[in-house]
N, C-alpha and C positions, 0 to 999 in steps of 0.2 A: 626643550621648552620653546612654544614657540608664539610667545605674547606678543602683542606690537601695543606700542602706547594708541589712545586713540587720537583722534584728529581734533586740533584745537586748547591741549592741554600746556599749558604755562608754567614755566618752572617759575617758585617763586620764594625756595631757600635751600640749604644745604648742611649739612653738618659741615665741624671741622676734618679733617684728614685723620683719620685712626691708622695706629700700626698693629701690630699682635699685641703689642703689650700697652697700648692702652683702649682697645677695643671693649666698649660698653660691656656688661653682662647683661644687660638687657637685647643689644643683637646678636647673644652666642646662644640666646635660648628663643622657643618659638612667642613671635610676636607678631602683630600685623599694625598698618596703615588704616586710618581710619576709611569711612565713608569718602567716595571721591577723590581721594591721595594715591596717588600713581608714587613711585620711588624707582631710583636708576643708577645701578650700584656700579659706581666708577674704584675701576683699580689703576692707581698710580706706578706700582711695583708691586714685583712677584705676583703670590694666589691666592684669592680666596674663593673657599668653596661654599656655594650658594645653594641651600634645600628650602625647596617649597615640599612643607609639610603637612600644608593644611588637608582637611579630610574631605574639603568640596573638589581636589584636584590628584591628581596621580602624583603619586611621588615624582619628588626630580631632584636630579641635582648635578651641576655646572660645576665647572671651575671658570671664574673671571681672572681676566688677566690684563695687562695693560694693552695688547693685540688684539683680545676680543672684543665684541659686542659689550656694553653695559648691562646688567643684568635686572631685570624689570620687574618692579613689585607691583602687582596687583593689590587695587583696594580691600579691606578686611581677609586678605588670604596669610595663611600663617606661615612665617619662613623662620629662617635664621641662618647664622653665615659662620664659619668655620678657618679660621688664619689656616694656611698650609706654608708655614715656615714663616719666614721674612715677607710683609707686605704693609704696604701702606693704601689707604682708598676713603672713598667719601661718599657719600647718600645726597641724591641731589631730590629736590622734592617738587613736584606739580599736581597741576590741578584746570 
């Protein structure tokens, strides 16, 4: 995957910290960001595994981790994110 945010976008909220077991069922199933909303999937601990499944792009799919990169949503592109064991992480949001 190799998105880069674009130049000039502002973060301007975030979710709370989710672990596996209170992770939304709305980010274990495919969703997107609206128009204009960038998102930048920070892992605190352990993995999780991040698929962009929409159909305007090639499948992918990462594993984030607290060493890696943040992992980047594209506006209206459809993903969803996958606990791999123990993790905790947060969605930071701009625009």
């Amino acid at each position: 995957m190799t998105t880069t945010l674009p130049a000039g976008v502002r973060s301007y909220k975030r979710t709370p910290t989710f672990t596996e077991a209170t992770t939304p069922a709305a980010l274990m199933n495919d969703h997107a960001t609206k128009e204009g909303v960038w998102g930048l999937i920070h892992v605190e601990e352990g993995r999780l595994r991040y698929l962009v499944t929409d159909e305007r792009r090639l499948f992918s799919e990462i594993i984030i981790t607290p060493e890696s990169e943040p992992g980047i949503v594209e506006p209206t592109i459809a993903h969803r994110v996958e606990a791999v064991g123990r993790v905790r992480f947060f969605v930071e949001f701009l625009r």
